[in-house]
C-alpha positions as CSV (number, residue, x, y, z in Angstrom):
1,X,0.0,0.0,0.0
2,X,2.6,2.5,1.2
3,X,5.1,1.9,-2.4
4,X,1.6,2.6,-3.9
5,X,0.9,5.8,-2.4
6,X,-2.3,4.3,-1.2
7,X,-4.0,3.7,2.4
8,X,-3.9,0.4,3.8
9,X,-7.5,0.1,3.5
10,X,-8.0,1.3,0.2
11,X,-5.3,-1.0,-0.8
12,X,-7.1,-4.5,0.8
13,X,-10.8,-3.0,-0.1
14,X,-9.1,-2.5,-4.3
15,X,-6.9,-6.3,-3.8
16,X,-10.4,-7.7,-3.1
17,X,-12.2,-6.6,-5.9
18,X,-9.3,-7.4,-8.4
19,X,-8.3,-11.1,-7.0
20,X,-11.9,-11.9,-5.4
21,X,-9.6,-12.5,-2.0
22,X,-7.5,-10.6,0.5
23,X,-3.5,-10.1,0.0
24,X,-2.3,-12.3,3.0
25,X,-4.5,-14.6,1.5
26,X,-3.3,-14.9,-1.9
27,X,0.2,-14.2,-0.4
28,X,0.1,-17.4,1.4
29,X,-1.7,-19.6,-1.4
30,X,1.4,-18.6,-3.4
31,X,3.4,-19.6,-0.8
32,X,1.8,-23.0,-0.5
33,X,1.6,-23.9,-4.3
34,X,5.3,-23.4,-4.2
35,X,5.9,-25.5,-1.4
36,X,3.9,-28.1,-2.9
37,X,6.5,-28.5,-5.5
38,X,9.4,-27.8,-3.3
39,X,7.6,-31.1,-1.0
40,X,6.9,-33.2,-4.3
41,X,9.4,-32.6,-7.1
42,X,12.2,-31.2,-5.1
43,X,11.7,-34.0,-2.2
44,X,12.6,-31.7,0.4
45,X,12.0,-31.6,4.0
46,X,9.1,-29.9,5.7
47,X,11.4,-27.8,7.6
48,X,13.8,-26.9,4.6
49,X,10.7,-26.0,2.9
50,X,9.2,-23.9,5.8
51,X,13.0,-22.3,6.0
52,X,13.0,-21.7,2.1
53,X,10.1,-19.9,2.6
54,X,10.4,-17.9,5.2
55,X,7.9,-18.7,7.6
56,X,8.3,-18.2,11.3
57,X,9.2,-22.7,11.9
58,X,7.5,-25.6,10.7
59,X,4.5,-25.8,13.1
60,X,3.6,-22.5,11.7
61,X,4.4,-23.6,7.7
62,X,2.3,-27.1,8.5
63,X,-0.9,-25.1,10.2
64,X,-0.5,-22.2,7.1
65,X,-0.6,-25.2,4.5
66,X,-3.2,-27.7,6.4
67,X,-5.5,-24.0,6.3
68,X,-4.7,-23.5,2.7
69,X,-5.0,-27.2,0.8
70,X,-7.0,-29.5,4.1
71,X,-4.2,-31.5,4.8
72,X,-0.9,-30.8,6.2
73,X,2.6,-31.5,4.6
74,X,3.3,-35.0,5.0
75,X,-0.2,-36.1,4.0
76,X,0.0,-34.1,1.0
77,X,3.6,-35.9,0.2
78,X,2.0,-39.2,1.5
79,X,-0.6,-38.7,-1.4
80,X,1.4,-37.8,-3.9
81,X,4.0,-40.9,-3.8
82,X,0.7,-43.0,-4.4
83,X,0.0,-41.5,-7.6
């Protein structure tokens, strides 16, 4: 909002209307579909993905990611390796 020269509200209120969904929102889906590759085709760690991306430690990556796609990390990888 601020490198936009707009208020914070404005900003969220205008994000919402364009994207049909708030920025932290679509932040942290971006977030997640990226992980989910890091997870599947990368075969990296939950932690090295949670540390790759920034988030505070991997309790906090698995809740964001189980709140995002309904299961957590390691279910997700569990389902994938079936295919």
């Amino acid at each position: 909002a601020g490198a936009l020269k707009m208020s914070p509200s404005y900003f969220i209120r205008l994000f919402k209307r364009l994207f049909k969904t708030g920025p932290m929102r679509y932040y942290y889906s971006l977030k997640i579909s990226i992980a989910q590759r890091y997870l599947v085709k990368a075969g990296f760690t939950v932690q090295r993905v949670s540390d790759l991306l920034d988030f505070t430690n991997s309790f906090h990556f698995s809740r964001v990611f189980k709140k995002h796609s309904g299961i957590s990390p390691k279910q997700f990888m569990a389902l994938y390796l079936k295919k």
